[in-house]
N, C-alpha and C positions, 0 to 999 in steps of 0.2 A: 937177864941179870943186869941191875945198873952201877955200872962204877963210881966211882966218888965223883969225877965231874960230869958225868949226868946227873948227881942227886945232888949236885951243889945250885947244877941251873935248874934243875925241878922248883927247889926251895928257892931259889930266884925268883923265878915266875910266881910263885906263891906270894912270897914277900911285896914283887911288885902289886899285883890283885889286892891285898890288904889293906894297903897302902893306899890304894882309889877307895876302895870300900871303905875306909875310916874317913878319907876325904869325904865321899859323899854322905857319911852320917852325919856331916855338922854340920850344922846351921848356914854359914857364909863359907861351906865349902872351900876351907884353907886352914890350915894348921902349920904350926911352925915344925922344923924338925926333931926338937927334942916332944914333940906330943905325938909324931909321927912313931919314933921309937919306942915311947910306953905302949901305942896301940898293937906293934909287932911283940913286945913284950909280954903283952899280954894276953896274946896268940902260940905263944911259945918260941917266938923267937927273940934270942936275947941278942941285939949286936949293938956294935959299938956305933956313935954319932959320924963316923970315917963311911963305914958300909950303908947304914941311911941316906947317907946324901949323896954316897953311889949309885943307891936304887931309885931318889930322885932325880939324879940327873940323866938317867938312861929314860926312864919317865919322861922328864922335859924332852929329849930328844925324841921321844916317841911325840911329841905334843900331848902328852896325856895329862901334865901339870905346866905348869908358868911356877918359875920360881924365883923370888924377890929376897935378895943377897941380902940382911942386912947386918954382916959383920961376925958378930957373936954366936947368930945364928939367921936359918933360913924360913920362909915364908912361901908354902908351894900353896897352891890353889889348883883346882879341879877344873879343865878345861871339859867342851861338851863331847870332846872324845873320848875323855876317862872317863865320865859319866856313861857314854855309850859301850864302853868294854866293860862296867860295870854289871848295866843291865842284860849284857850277853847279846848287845844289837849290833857291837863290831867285834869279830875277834883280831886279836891283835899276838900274831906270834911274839913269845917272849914275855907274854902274861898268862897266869893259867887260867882258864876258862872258867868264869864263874859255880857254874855247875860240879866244878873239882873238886872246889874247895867250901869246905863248909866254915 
């Protein structure tokens, strides 16, 4: 059975995977964070612009994005390790495994 904070870091790990995976669908592989959140949004998860730029900055500590402050809002970019926890070529505890998540 999982308790509410395992099923909070479940949905973490999810959220983070998404998160590279929207990354890696565009184009110059970077989006800003409010396009970060419509992509979770539109996955089912609804959060605020506070918990977004939570999960990218646990991200950037991972080296998994680079993130470019600029004020009003942020600018993450896809480094080639998010790319490679993407493809399922690194795993990386604290992200959920590609194959988890559909």
């Amino acid at each position: 059975m999982i308790d509410a904070k395992d099923a909070k870091e479940v949905a973490a790990q999810e959220q983070r995977l998404l998160i590279l995976r929207a990354l890696m669908d565009t184009p110059a592989r970077e989006m800003n964070d409010g396009m970060a959140r419509t992509a979770l949004d539109f996955r089912g998860h609804r959060l605020g612009i506070d918990r977004v730029r939570i999960l990218l900055s646990w991200l950037r500590d991972a080296r998994c994005v680079e993130i470019e402050d600029l004020g009003q809002y942020w600018v993450a970019r896809l480094t080639p390790l998010g790319a490679e926890v993407v493809r399922a070529q690194t795993v990386l505890p604290g992200v959920a495994h590609p194959q988890d998540v559909r």
